[in-house]
VEXSEMAR-123817 format. One record per residue (C-alpha): residue number from 1; residue in three letters; x, y, z. Coordinates in steps of 0.02 Angstrom, whole numbers, always signed. Example, Ala and Ser with C-alpha at 12.3 -4.5 7.8 and 13.67 -1.06 7.14 Angstrom:
// VEXSEMAR-123817
1  ALA  +615  -225  +390 .
2  SER  +684  -53  +357 .
This chain:
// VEXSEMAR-123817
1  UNK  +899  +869  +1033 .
2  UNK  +1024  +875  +887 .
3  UNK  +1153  +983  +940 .
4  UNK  +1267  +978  +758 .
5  UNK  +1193  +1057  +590 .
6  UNK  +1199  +872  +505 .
7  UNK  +1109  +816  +672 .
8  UNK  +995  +940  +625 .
9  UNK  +989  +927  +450 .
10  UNK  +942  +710  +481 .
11  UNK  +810  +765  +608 .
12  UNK  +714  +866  +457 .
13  UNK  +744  +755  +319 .
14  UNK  +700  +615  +439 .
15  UNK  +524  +710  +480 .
16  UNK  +490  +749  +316 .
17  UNK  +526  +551  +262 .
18  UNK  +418  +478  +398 .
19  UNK  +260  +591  +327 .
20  UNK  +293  +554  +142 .
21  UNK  +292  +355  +196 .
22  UNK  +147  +391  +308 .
23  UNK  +56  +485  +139 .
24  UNK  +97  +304  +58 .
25  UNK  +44  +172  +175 .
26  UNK  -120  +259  +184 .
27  UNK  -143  +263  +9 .
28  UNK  -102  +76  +7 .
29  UNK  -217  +36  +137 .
30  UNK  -348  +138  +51 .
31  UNK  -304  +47  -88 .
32  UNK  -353  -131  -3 .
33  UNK  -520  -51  +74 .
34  UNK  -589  -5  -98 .
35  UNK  -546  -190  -155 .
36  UNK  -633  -269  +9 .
37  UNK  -776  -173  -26 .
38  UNK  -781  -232  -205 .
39  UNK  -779  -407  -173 .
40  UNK  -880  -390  -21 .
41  UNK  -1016  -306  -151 .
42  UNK  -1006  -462  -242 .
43  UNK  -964  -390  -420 .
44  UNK  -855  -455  -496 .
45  UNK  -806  -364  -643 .
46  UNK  -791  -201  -510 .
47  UNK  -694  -319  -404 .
48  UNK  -577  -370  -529 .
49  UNK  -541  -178  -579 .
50  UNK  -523  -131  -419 .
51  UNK  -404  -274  -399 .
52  UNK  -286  -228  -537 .
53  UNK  -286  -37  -451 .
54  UNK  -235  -116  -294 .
55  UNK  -106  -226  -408 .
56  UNK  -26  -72  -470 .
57  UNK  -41  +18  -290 .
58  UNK  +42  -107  -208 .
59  UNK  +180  -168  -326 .
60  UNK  +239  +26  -328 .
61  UNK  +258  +39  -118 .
62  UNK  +354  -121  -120 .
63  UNK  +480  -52  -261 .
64  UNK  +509  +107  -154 .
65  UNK  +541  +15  -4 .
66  UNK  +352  +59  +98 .
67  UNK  +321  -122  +133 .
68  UNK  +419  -249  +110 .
69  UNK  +418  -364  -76 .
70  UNK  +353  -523  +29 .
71  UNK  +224  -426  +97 .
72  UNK  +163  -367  -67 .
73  UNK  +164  -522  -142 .
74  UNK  +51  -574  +7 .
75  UNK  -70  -467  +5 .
76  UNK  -95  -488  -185 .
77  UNK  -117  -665  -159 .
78  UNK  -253  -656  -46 .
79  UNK  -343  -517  -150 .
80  UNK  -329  -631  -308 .
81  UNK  -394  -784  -183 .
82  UNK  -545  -692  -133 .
83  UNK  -563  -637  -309 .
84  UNK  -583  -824  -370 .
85  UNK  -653  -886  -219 .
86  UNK  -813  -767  -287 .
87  UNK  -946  -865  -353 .
C-alpha cells in the first residue's frame, strides 16, 4: 500500500490509465472483429470500408502509445492481405 501522498497520487493516476488503455484496446480489437467479419462475408466493397475504419482505428492506438507502431503496421498488413487475397 502507498504509504506517501505521491505514492498515492501514482496509484490513482495509474488506475485510472490502465482503464482508459483497457477502453482502447477493446475498441481496437472491436475494430479488427468488424473487419474479419467483413471479409469473412465476402463483400468486398463492405470489407474495404470496414478496412479503412480499422486503418484509422489502429494508426491512432499506435500514435498514443496502446500498441506498439510495428504491431500496427502488422496487423494492417494482414487486413490489406486478406483484403486482396478476396476473389
Amino acid at each position: 500500500m502507498a504509504n506517501s501522498a505521491q505514492a498515492r497520487k501514482r496509484a490513482r493516476q495509474a488506475v485510472k490509465r490502465r482503464e482508459h488503455n483497457f477502453s482502447l484496446r477493446s475498441k481496437l480489437r472491436t475494430a479488427i472483429k468488424y473487419m474479419r467479419k467483413a471479409i469473412e462475408s465476402g463483400d468486398k466493397p463492405a470489407a474495404q470500408a470496414a478496412f479503412n475504419d480499422s486503418v484509422r482505428v489502429v494508426d491512432s492506438i499506435a500514435d498514443k502509445g496502446i500498441i506498439h507502431k510495428n504491431k500496427a503496421a502488422r496487423s494492417k498488413s494482414r487486413l490489406s492481405a486478406a483484403i486482396k487475397s478476396m476473389a
